[in-house]
C-alpha positions as CSV (number, residue, x, y, z in Angstrom):
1,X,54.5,-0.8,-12.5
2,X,53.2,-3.6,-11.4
3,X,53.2,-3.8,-8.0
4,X,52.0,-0.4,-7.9
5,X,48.8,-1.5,-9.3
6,X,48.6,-4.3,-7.1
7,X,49.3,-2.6,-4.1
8,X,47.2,0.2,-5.1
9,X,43.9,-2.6,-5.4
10,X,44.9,-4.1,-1.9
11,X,44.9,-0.7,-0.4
12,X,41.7,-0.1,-2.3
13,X,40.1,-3.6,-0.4
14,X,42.0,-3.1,3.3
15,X,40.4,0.7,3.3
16,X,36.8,-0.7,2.0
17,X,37.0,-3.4,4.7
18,X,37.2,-0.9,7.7
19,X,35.1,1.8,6.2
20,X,31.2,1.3,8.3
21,X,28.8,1.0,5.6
22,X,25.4,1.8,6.9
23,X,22.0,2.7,5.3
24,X,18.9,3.9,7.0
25,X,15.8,4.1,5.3
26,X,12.7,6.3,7.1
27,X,9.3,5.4,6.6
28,X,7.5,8.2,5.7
29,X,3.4,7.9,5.0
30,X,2.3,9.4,1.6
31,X,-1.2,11.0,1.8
32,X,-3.8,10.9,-0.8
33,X,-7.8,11.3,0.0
34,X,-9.8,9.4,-1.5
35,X,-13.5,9.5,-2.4
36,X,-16.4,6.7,-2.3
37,X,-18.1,6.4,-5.2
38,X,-21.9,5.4,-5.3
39,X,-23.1,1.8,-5.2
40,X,-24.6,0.8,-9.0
41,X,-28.2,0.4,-8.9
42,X,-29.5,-2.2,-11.4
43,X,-33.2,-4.1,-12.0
44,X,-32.5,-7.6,-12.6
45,X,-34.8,-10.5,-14.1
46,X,-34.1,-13.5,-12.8
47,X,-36.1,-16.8,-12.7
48,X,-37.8,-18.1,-9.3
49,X,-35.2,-20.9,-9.3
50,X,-32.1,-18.6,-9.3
51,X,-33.6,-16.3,-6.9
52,X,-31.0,-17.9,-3.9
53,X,-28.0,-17.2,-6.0
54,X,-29.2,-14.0,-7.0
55,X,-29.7,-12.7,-3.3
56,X,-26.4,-14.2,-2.1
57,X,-24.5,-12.8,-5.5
58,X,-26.5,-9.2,-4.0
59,X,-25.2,-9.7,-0.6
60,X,-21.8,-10.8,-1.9
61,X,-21.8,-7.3,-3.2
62,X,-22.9,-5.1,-1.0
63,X,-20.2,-7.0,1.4
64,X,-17.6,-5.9,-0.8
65,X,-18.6,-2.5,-0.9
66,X,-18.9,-2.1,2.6
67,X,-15.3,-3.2,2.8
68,X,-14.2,-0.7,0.2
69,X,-16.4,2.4,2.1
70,X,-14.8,1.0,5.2
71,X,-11.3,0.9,3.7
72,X,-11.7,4.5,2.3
73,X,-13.1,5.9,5.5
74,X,-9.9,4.3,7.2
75,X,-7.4,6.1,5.1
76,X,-9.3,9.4,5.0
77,X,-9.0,9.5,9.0
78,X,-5.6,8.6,9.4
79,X,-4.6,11.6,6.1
80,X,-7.1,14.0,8.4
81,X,-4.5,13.1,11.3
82,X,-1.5,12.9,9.8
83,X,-2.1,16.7,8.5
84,X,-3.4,17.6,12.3
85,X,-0.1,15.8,13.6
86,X,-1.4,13.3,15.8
87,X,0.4,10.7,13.7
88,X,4.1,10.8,13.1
């Protein structure tokens, strides 16, 4: 009984050993549209000495929003040609 069992577990490891063990993964893009949203509007106070930081917090802003519109208009051309199958 014995060596049944152990000749059935090396069997088991000499056929796993010459078996090719291969996995392929293909990308695929997923598609989702996005939308921009507006840019908040707000009316600030802000004291003559803090008007610097104030502008350059502004402009800090509007930076990153022209990132994200910039982002969003990426990904909305490349769904527009993935459906039109320019991209594969």
């Amino acid at each position: 009984m014995r060596i049944k069992i152990v000749m059935m577990i090396f069997l088991s490891f000499l056929f796993s050993a010459c078996v090719k063990k291969e996995v392929v993964f293909e990308d695929k893009l997923v598609c989702s549209e996005q939308i921009k949203i507006d840019r908040p509007k707000a009316d600030l106070r802000v004291k003559k000495a803090d008007i610097n930081i104030a502008l350059a917090f502004k402009e800090a802003l509007n930076s990153s929003f022209d990132f994200y519109e910039n982002q969003v208009n990426q990904n909305n051309k490349l769904c527009k040609d993935i459906k039109n199958d320019n991209i594969k």
